[in-house]
Every structure is written in structure tokens, then in C-alpha cells.
N, C-alpha and C positions, 0 to 999 in steps of 0.2 A: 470550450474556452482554453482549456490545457493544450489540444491539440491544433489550434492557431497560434498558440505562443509561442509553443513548438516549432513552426513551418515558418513562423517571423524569425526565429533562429537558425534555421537551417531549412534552405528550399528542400533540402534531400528528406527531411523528417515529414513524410507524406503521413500521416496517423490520422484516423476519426476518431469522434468523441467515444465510439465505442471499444476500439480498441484501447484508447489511454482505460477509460471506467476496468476491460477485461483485464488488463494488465495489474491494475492497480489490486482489483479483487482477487487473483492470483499471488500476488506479493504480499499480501495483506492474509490471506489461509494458508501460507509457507510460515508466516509470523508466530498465528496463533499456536499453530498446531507446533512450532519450536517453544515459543513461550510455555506453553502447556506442561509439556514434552519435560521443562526445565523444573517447573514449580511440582510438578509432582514427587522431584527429590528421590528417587528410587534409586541415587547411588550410580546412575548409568552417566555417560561423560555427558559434560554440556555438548544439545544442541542447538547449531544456529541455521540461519539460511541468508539469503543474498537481499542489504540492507536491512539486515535485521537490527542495528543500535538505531538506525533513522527512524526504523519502524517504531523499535521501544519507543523513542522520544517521545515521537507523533503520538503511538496509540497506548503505551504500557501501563497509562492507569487509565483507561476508558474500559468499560463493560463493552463487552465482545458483541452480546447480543442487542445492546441499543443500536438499529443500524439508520440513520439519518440523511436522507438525500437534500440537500439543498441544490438547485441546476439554478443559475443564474446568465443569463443572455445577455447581458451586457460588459462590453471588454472593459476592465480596470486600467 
């Protein structure tokens, strides 16, 4: 789904649904592991990584380990 809304946006953005999912689960373990990194308070400077305040928004109060897949085949 993501990655034909994608390709409707730009012929150039050739992505499958597997690469959007690996990208995202890559973005998404940069997160935690900064979040983590931060609440443990050890005095060490804040870390971040790349769309880390989008990330917060999205996921900063959800439980890390509930992980939910919904796949829906139909275009909205």
C-alpha cells in the first residue's frame, strides 16, 4: 500500500512492500534504541537518530514489545 502511493508520487520511487516494512523496522530500532539510550539518564548527552521527534510522536508512548501487523489490500 505505502509503496504504490509512493510510485503514484513519483514514477522514480520504484519501492516494494518489503522494502518500505524493512525501512520502516530499521527507523523504528534507530528509535528505540535512542529513546532507551535517553531515559536511562546516565548523565551521557541526549541521543537522537534520523526522524526521531516523528518517531516520538508515532510511537513514544506505545510499548516497544506489543508489535501489531495489520496488512490491508485495499487502496484508501
Amino acid at each position: 500500500m505505502i509503496a504504490s502511493k509512493l510510485k503514484k508520487k513519483n514514477s522514480l520511487w520504484d519501492y516494494t512492500g518489503q522494502q518500505c516494512e524493512d525501512k520502516f523496522k530499521d527507523l523504528r530500532k534507530h528509535y528505540v534504541k535512542a529513546r532507551d539510550q535517553n531515559e536511562k539518564g546516565s548523565g551521557l548527552s541526549v541521543v537522537t537518530c534520523k526522524f526521531y521527534n516523528e518517531m516520538d510522536d508515532t510511537l513514544g508512548d506505545k510499548p516497544v514489545e506489543a508489535c501489531v501487523h495489520s496488512f490491508n489490500n485495499k487502496e484508501a
